[in-house]
C-alpha positions as CSV (number, residue, x, y, z in Angstrom):
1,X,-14.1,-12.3,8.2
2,X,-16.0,-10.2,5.7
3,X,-15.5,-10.4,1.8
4,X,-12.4,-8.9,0.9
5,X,-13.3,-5.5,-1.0
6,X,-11.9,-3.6,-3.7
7,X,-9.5,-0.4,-3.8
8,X,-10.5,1.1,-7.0
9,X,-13.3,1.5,-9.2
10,X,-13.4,-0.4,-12.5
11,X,-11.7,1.2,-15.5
12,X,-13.3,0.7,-19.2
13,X,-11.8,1.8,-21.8
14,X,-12.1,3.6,-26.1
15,X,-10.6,6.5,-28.2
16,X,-7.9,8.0,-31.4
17,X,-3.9,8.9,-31.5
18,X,-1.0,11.5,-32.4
19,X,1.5,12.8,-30.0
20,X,4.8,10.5,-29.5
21,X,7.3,10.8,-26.7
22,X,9.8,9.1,-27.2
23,X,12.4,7.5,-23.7
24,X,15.6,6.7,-23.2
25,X,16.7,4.0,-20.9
26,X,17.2,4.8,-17.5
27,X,16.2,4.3,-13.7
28,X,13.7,5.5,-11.2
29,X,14.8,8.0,-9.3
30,X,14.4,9.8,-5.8
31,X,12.1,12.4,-6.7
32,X,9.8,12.0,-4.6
33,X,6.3,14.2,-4.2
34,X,4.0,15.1,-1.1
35,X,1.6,12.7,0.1
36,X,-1.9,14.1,-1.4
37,X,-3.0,10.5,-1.4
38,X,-6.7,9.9,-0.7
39,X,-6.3,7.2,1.7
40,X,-3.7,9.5,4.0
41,X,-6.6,11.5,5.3
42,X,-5.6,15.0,3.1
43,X,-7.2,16.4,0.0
44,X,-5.3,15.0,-3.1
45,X,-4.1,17.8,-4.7
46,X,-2.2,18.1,-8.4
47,X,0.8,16.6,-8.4
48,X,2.0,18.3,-11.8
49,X,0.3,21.7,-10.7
50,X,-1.6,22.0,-13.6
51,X,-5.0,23.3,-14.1
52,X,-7.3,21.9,-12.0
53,X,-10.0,21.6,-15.0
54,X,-7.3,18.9,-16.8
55,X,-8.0,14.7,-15.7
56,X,-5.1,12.7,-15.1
57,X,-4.7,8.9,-15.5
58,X,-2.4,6.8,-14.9
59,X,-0.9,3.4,-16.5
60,X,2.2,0.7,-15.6
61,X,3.7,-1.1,-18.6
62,X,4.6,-4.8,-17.1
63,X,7.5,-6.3,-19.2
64,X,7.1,-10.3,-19.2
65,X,10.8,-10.9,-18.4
66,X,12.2,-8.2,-15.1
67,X,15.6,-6.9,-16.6
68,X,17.9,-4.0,-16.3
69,X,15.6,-0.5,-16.4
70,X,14.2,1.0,-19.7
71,X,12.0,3.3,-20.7
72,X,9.7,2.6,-24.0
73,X,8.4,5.1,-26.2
74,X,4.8,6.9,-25.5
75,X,2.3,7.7,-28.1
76,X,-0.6,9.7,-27.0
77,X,-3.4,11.5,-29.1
78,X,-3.5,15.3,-29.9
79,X,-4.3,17.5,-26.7
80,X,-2.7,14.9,-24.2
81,X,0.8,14.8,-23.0
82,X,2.8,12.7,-20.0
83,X,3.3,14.6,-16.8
84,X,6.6,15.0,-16.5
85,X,9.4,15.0,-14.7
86,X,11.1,11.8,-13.0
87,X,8.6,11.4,-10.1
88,X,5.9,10.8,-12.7
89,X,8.0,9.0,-15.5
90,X,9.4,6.0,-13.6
91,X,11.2,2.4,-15.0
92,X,11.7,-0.5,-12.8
93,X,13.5,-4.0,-13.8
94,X,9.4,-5.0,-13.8
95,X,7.7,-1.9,-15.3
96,X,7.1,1.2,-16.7
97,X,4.8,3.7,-15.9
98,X,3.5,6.8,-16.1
99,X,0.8,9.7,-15.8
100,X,-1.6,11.2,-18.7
101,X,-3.2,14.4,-18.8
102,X,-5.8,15.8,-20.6
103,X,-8.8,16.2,-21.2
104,X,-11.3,14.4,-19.1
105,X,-12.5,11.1,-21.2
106,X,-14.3,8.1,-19.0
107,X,-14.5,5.9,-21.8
108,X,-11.1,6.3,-22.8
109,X,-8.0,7.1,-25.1
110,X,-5.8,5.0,-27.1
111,X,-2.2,5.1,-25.8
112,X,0.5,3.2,-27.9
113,X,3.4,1.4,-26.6
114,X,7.1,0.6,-28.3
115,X,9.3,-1.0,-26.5
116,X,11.8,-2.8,-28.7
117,X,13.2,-5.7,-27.2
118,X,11.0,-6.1,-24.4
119,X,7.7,-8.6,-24.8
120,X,4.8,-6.2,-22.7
121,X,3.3,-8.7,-20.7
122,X,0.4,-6.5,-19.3
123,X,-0.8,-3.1,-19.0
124,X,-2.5,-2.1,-15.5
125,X,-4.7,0.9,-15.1
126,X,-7.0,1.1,-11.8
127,X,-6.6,-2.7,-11.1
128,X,-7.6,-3.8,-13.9
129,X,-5.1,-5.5,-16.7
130,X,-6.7,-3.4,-19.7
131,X,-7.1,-4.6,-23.2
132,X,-4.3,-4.6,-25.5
133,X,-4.3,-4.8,-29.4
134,X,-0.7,-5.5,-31.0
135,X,0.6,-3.9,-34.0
136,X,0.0,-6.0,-37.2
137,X,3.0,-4.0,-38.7
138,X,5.4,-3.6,-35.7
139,X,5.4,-6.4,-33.5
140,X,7.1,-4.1,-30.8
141,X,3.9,-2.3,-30.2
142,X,0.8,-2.5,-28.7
143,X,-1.9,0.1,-28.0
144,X,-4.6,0.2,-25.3
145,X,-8.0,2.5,-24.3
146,X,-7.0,4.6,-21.2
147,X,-9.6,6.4,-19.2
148,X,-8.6,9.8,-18.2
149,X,-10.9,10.8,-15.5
150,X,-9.1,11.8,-11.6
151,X,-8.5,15.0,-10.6
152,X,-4.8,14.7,-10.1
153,X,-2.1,12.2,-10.2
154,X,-1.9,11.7,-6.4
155,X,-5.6,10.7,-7.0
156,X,-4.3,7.6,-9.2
157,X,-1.5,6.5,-7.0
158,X,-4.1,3.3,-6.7
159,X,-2.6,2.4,-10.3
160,X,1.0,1.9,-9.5
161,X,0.8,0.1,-6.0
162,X,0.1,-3.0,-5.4
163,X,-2.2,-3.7,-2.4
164,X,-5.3,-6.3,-1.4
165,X,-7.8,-4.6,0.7
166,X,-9.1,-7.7,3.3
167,X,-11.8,-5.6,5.8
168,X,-13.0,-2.0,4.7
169,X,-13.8,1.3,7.8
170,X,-17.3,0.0,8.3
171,X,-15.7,-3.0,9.9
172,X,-14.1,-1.0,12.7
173,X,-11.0,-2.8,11.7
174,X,-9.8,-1.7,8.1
175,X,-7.5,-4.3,7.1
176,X,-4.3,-3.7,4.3
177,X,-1.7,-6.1,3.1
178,X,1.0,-4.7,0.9
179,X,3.0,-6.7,-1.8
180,X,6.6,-5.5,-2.3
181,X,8.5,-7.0,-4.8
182,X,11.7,-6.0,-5.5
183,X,12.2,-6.1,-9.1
184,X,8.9,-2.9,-8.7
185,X,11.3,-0.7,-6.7
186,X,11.4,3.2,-7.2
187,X,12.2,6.3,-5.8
188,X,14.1,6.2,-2.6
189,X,14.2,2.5,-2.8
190,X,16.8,1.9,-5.5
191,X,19.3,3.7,-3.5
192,X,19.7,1.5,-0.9
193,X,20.1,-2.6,-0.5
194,X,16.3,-4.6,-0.4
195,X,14.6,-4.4,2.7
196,X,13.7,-7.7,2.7
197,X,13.4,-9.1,6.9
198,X,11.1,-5.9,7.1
199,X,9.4,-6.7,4.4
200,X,8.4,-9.9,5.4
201,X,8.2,-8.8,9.5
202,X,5.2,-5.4,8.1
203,X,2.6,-8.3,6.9
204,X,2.9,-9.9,10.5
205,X,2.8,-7.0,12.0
206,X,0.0,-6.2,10.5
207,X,-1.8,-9.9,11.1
208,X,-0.8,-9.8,15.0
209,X,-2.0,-6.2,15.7
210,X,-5.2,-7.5,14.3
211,X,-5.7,-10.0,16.2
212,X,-4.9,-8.2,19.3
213,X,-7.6,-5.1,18.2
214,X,-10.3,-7.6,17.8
215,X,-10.2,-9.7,20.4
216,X,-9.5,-6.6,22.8
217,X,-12.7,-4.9,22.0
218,X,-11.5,-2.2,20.9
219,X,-12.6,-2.9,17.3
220,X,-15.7,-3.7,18.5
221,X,-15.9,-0.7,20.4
222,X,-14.2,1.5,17.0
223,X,-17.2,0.7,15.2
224,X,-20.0,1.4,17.5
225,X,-19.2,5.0,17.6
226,X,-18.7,5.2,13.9
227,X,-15.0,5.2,14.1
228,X,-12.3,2.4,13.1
229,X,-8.7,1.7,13.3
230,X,-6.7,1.2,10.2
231,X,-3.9,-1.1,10.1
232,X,-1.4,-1.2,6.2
233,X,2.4,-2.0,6.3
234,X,4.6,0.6,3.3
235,X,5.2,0.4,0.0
236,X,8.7,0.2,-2.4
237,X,7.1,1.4,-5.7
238,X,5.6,4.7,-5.5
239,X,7.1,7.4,-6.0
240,X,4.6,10.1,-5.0
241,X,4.2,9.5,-1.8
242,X,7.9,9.0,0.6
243,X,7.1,5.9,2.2
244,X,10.4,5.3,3.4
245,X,12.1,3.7,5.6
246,X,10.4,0.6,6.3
247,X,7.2,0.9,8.8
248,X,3.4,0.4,9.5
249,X,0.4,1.7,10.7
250,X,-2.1,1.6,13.5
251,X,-4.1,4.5,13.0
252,X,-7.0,5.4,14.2
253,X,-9.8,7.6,12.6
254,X,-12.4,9.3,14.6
255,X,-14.9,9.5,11.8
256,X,-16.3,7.3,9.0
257,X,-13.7,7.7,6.8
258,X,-10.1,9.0,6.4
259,X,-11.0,12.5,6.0
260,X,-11.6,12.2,9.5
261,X,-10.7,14.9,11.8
262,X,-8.1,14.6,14.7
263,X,-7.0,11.5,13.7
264,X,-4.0,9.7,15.2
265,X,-1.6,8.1,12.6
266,X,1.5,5.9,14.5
267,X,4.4,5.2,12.0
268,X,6.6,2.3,13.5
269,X,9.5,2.1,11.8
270,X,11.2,-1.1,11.7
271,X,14.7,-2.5,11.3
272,X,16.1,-5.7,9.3
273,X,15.3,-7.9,12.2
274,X,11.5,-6.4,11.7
275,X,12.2,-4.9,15.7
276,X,10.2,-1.6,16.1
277,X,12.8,1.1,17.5
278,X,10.8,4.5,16.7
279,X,7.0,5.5,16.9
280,X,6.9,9.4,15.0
281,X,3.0,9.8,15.4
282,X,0.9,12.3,13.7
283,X,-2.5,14.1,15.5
284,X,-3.9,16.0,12.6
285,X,-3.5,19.5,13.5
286,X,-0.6,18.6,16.3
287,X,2.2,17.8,14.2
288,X,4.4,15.0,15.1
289,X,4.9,13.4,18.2
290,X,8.2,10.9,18.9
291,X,7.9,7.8,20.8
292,X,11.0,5.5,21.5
293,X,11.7,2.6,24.0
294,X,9.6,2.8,27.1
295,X,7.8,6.0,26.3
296,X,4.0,5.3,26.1
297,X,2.2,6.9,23.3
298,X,-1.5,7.3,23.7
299,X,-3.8,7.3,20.8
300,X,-6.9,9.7,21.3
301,X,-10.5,10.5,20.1
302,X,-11.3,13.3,18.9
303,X,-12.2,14.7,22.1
304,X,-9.1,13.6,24.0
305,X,-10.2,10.7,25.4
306,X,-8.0,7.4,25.8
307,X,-8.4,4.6,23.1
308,X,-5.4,3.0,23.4
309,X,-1.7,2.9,24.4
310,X,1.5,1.7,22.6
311,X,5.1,1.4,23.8
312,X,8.2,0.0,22.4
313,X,10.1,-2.2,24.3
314,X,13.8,-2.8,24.4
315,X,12.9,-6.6,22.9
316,X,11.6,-4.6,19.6
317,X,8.3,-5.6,20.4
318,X,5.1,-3.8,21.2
319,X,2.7,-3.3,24.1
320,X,-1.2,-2.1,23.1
321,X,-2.9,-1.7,25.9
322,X,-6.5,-0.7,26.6
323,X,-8.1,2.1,28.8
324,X,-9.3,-0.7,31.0
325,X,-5.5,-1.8,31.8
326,X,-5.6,-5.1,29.2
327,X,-2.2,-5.3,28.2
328,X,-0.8,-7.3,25.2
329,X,2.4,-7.4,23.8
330,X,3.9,-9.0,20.3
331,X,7.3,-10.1,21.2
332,X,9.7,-12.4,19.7
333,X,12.5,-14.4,22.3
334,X,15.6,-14.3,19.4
335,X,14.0,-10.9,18.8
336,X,13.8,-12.3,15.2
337,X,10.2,-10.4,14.1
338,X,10.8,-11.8,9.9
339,X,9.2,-14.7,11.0
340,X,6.5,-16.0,13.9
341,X,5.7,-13.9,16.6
342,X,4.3,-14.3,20.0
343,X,1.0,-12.7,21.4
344,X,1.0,-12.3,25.0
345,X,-2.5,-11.1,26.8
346,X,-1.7,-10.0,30.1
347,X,1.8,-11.1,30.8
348,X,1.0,-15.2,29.4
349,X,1.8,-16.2,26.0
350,X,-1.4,-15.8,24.6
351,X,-1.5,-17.0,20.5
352,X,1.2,-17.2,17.7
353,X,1.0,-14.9,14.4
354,X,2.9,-15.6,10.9
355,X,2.8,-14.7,7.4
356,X,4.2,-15.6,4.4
357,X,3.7,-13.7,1.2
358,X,4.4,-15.0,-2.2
359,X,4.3,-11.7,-4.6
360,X,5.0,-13.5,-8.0
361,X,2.6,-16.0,-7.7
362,X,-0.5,-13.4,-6.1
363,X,-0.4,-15.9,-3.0
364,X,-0.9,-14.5,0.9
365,X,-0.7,-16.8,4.1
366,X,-1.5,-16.2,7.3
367,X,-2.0,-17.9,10.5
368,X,-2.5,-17.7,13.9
369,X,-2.4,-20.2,16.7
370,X,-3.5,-20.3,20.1
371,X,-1.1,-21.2,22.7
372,X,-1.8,-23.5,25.8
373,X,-5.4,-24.0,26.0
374,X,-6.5,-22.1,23.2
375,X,-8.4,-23.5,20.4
376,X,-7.8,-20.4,17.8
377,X,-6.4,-22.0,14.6
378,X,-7.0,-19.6,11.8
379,X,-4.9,-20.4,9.0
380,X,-5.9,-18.1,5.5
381,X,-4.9,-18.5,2.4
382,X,-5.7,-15.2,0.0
383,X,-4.8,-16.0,-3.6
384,X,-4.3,-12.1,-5.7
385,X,-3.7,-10.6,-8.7
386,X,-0.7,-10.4,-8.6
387,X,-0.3,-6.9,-10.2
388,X,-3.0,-4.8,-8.8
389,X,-3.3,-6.8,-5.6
390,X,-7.4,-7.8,-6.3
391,X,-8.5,-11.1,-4.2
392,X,-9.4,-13.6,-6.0
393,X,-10.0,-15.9,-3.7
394,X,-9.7,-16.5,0.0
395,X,-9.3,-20.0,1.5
396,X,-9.5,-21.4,5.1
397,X,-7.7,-24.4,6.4
């Protein structure tokens, strides 16, 4: 497997001070924006509709002890203000954070923080955990160098998730493991009970399509032509892009990136049990497409020919079959998909797929098994940063 790569370019940081604004205590809220991100194949757009000549940045403000939702005060220099409103203002139990705008400054301006009673364990910008100078004379502050330099905020939304990037497009495969925690969750999130069986069932999702993708071909196949699939579970914290309710992803992108056109994009929603029920695909420029039990949903080029085909079956698994016929399915007997799943490659049980995801330590397991006669034992171990997602390390057993 290649080295895994980074999301985000690296931040640096330098600058002066003057405008305060000052929060109140309070929780994140449902106010969710359009999804302008980057990596969803549209242009990002500004998210606070300002001026399209003003940079935006963005920060989170990681308390060292996750408690009831705050708010700390802001103080920014002259000429740069918060983007308001709740979708861009937003505490969690973990953190605080928040967007700057302003004028565009790549080597940085110094934000301050106050947040009595709370210790500030880190401050994340980009994913990197930036500098931070206390307060000689008020040991509830810190200040930091924040680089202001995207076009909008949707362009930042790489600063408040938390996400390790394993395989990038050139691979034919591009390769995503979120990590939810649920003292991070915002927007639509806090208004219902922790997802946690599909939580735990999107990363082997994830890890059991990918096996099925390479050893099919069609990976193989993806990248010869300049193409590649792209496979990434949903995320709890964000609030500018609706990610809700629990699902993944196998899209595929005709192209060499995700601006590519006529590109398929499969949301399978999942339920406690991690059982996929509901397939709403998007074909850019077609709209959305809905796929339930038994209904096949083919996944096209850009010129309408076949590249693969997924149904839902009544067991909540998922058949992925190929042009040629191949036909794999991830199925679980209990229908239990939280924890190991089956493979099965033409009707046999084929290989088994788990995961196990540690997000407070930064720790990511995966394995898979062969079954019967099959030697495949490929057991990873990814150890990440475990507030911007980074790997730090990747370990075979």
């Amino acid at each position: 497997m290649p080295d895994p790569i980074t999301r985000r370019k690296a931040l640096s940081g330098l600058a002066a001070g003057a405008v305060t604004l000052i929060g109140t205590a309070g929780t994140a809220r449902a106010d969710v924006g359009f999804d302008d991100s980057p990596w969803a194949g549209f242009p990002a757009g500004d998210g606070a509709g300002r001026a399209a000549a003003a940079a935006f940045a963005g920060f989170r403000v990681v308390r060292a002890v996750p408690g009831t939702p705050s708010v700390p005060e802001v103080t920014l220099p002259a000429g740069y203000t918060l983007v308001p409103g709740a979708t861009y203002n937003v505490a969690s139990r973990a953190e605080f954070y928040a967007f700057v705008t302003g004028e565009r400054d790549d080597a940085g301006v110094t934000v301050s923080v106050r947040w009595p009673g709370q210790r500030v364990a880190a401050v994340v910008a980009g994913e990197n955990r930036l500098v931070l100078t206390p307060d000689p004379d008020d040991p509830d502050r810190v200040s930091f160098r924040l680089p202001v330099f995207r076009a909008s905020a949707g362009a930042d939304q790489g600063t408040i998730q938390v996400w390790s990037h394993i395989t990038g497009a050139a691979t034919g495969g591009y390769l995503k493991y979120e990590h939810n925690d649920p003292d991070r969750v915002a927007g639509p999130w806090t208004t219902v009970a922790w997802p946690a069986g599909a939580v735990r069932a999107n990363t082997t999702w994830v890890l059991a399509t990918h096996e099925i993708l390479q050893d099919s071909g069609l990976v193989a196949r993806a990248r010869e032509r300049g193409h590649f699939f792209a496979l990434m579970g949903f995320e709890t914290n964000n609030t500018l892009h609706a990610d809700n309710p629990p699902h993944w992803h196998m899209s595929y992108y005709p192209g060499p990136d995700m601006s590519a056109p006529k590109q398929t994009v499969p949301h399978f929603w999942i339920n406690s049990r991690g059982q996929v029920f509901y397939n709403g695909q998007d074909r850019q420029g077609e709209g959305r497409t809905q796929y339930r039990v038994d209904n096949p949903a083919p996944i096209l080029d850009a010129e309408g020919g076949l590249v693969v085909t997924t149904t839902i079956r009544a067991h909540g698994g998922l058949d992925v079959e190929t042009p040629e016929g191949l036909r794999y399915t991830v199925f679980s007997p209990d229908g239990d998909y939280t924890g190991p799943v089956q493979i099965l490659k033409a009707g046999k049980l084929w290989r088994w797929a788990a995961s196990d995801d540690d997000v407070k330590a930064g720790i990511l397991r995966t394995d898979v098994r062969g079954a019967g006669r099959d030697p495949v034992r490929d057991s990873v171990e990814y150890r990440y940063d475990a507030l911007t997602g980074s790997v730090l390390g990747t370990k075979r057993f």
